[in-house]
N, C-alpha and C positions, 0 to 999 in steps of 0.2 A: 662798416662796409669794407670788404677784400678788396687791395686794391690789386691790379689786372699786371701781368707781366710788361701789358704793352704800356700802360702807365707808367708805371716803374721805369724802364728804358727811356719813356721818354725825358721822365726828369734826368734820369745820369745823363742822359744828351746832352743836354743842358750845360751839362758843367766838361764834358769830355772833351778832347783833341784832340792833335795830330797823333800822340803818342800812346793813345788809350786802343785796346781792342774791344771787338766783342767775338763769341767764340757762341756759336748755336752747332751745339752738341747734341746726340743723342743719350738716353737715361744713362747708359751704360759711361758715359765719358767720364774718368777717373775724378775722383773728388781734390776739391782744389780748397787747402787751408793755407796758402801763402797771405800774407798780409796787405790788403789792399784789391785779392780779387773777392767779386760778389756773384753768387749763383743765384739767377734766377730760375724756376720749373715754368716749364708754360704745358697743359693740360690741351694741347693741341697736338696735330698732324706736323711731322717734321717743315715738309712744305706749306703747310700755313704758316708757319711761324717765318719760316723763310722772306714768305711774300709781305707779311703786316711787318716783318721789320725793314723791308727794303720802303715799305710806303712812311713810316716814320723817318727814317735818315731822310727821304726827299725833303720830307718839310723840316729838315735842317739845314739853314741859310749858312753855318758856318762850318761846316763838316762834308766830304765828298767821302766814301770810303773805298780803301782799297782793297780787294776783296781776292784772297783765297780761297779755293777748295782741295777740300782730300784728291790725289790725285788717284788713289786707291779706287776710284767708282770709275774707272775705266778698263778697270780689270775685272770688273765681278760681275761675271755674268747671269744670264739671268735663269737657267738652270738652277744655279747655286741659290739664288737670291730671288725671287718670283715677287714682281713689282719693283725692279730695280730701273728696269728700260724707262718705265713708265716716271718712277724718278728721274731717272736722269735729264728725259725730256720736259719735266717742270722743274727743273735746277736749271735747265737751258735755256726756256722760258722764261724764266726771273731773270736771268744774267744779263737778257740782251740787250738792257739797256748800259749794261759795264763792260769794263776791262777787267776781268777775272784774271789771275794765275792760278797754278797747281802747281804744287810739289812733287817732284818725282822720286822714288825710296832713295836714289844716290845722294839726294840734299839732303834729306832727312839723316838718313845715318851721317854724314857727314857733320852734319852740324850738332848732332846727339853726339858723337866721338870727339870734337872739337869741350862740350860740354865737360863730357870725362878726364880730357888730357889739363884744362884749365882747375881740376879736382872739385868742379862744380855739382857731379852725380857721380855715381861709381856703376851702376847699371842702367839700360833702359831698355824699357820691352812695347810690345804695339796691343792695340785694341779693337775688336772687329773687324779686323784685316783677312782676307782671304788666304786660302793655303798659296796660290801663287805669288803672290804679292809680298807674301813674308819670306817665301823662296829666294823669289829675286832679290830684294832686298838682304840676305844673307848672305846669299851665294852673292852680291857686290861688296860686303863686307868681308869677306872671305880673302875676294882675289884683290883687295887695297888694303889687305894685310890689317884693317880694325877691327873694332868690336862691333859687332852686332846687333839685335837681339836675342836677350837671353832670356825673356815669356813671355806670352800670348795670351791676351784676356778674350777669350772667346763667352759666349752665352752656351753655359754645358751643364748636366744635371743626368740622375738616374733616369728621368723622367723622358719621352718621348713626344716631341714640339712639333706641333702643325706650324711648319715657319712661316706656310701662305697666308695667315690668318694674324701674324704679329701685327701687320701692319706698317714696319718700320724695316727696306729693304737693306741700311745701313748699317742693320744687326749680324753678324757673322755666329753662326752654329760651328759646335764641334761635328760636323760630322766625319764620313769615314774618311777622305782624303784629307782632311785636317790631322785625324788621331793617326793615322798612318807616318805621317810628316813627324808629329812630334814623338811617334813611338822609335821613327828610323832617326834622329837625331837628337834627343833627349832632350829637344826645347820643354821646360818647363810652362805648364798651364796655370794660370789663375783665373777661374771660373766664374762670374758673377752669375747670380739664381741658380745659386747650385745647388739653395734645396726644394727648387719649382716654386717658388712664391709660399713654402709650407702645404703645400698641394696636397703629402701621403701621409705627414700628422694634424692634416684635418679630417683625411676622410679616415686614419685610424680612430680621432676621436670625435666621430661624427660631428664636427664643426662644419656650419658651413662658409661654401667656396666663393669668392670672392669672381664674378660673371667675367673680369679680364683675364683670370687663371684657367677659368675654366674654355674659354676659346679657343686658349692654347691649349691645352693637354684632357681634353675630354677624348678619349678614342679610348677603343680596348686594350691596344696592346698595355695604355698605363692602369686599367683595370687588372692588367696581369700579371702586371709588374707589383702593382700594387698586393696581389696576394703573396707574389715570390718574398716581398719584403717582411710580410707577417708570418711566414710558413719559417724563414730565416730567422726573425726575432722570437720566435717559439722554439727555434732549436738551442739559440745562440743565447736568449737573455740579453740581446741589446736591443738597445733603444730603437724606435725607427731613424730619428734622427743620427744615431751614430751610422745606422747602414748605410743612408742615406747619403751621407759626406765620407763615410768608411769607401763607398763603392769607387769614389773619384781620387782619396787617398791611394787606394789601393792599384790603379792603374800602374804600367809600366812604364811611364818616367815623370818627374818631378809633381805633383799636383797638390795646388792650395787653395781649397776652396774660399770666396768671399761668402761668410755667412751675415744672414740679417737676426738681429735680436732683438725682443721688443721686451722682454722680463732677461730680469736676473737667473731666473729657470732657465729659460733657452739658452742662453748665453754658457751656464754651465755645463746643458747638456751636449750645446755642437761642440764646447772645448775636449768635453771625454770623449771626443769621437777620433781626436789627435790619437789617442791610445789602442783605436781597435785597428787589425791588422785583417782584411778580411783574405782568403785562400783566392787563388786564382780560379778554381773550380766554383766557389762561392761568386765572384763577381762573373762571371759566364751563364750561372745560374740566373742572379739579376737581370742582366740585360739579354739573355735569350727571350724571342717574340715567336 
């Protein structure tokens, strides 16, 4: 029998205190191999998960918690983010039986620059963050003379993302006020699904698509994109996977894509993709709809 994430938590309960966190991230939150932390996945709605663990801490008699949030989701509006309002107001709804705080970018960097100066990291960048948000946060690091961020893990691909349909409004797209930001100021990108969940070497090699990929990126424009990528690999002789992670290489400033690998194959073929340099004229070709 699998045991349940909400299981699980409850036993670390058990044993946790004043000094222990918990941190309920979305997919995208950086992987964490420090010693001593444990990732749990829960196969839920950010807000359910929200709510079943705020009802587990209550029936802990010896634990109260003190509870932050991203202060980022005051800034992101819901233009950008479609189903963020409707988050925000069940994140409000759960809280109100607490004393919440948030962080505002000036703690944040400050205490990520405090991090550097102790020679405890040498760089730090943000995650899901909006183009505003990582603005201000720069431009304060700017004018208090520190360091900053220096990349931005946004969710970016050749591929073209129905973002109404993720479901999760804490997810941050490259889109154009984003790529504009880091094209005017050379913030480097690290992209995670940046190659669509394998999206256009399955429908090259007629595999089928997994019903969560296909929610997100079923439209024409990736129909059309998808042939640009095959018309490209019939000129060029590469792979679709090099095009694929070539097109986000090849943007005009810093980009590293997160690739996923499940064979020693793949793994070999996103690395040659380090080596394809694609034309500017070639990535215009790509992403024209």
């Amino acid at each position: 029998m699998t045991t349940t994430w909400e299981q699980i938590l409850k036993d670390r309960l058990k044993l946790y205190g004043h000094r222990n966190w918990v941190v309920i991230a979305d997919s995208a939150y950086p992987a964490q191999s420090k010693q001593g932390i444990e990732t749990i996945a829960a196969d839920d709605e950010q807000a359910t998960v929200v709510e079943r663990a705020f009802a587990i801490l209550r029936e802990c008699k010896h634990l109260r918690p003190a509870i932050y949030t991203d202060d980022e989701l005051r800034f992101v509006p819901e233009e950008d983010a479609p189903g963020v309002t409707l988050y925000r107001s069940q994140l409000a709804r759960l809280l109100r039986e607490y004393e919440a705080s948030s962080l505002p970018h000036e703690e944040i960097i400050a205490t990520l620059h405090d991090q550097v100066k102790a020679g405890k990291i040498r760089y730090f960048g943000c995650s899901n963050w909006q183009t505003t948000r990582i603005k201000a946060a720069n431009d304060y690091a700017k004018t208090q003379g520190v360091q900053g961020f220096v990349a931005n893990q946004p969710l970016w691909n050749i591929g073209v993302i129905d973002y109404a349909k993720i479901g999760d409004p804490t997810l941050a797209l490259m889109d154009e006020a984003l790529w504009q930001y880091h094209s005017a100021t050379g913030l480097a990108a690290i992209p995670y699904s940046s190659q669509a969940n394998g999206l256009f070497n399955k429908m090259a090699e007629g595999k089928p698509i997994r019903p969560t990929t296909l929610r997100i990126y079923h439209n024409p424009q990736n129909q059309q994109r998808f042939q640009r990528i095959q018309q490209l690999a019939q000129t060029t002789a590469l792979s679709v996977t090099q095009i694929v992670l070539g097109y986000l290489i090849a943007q005009p400033f810093t980009t590293i894509p997160i690739v996923g690998c499940q064979t020693m194959a793949q793994l070999a073929d996103s690395l040659s993709a380090g080596d394809v340099r694609l034309t500017v004229e070639q990535v215009k070709f790509l992403g024209s709809d």
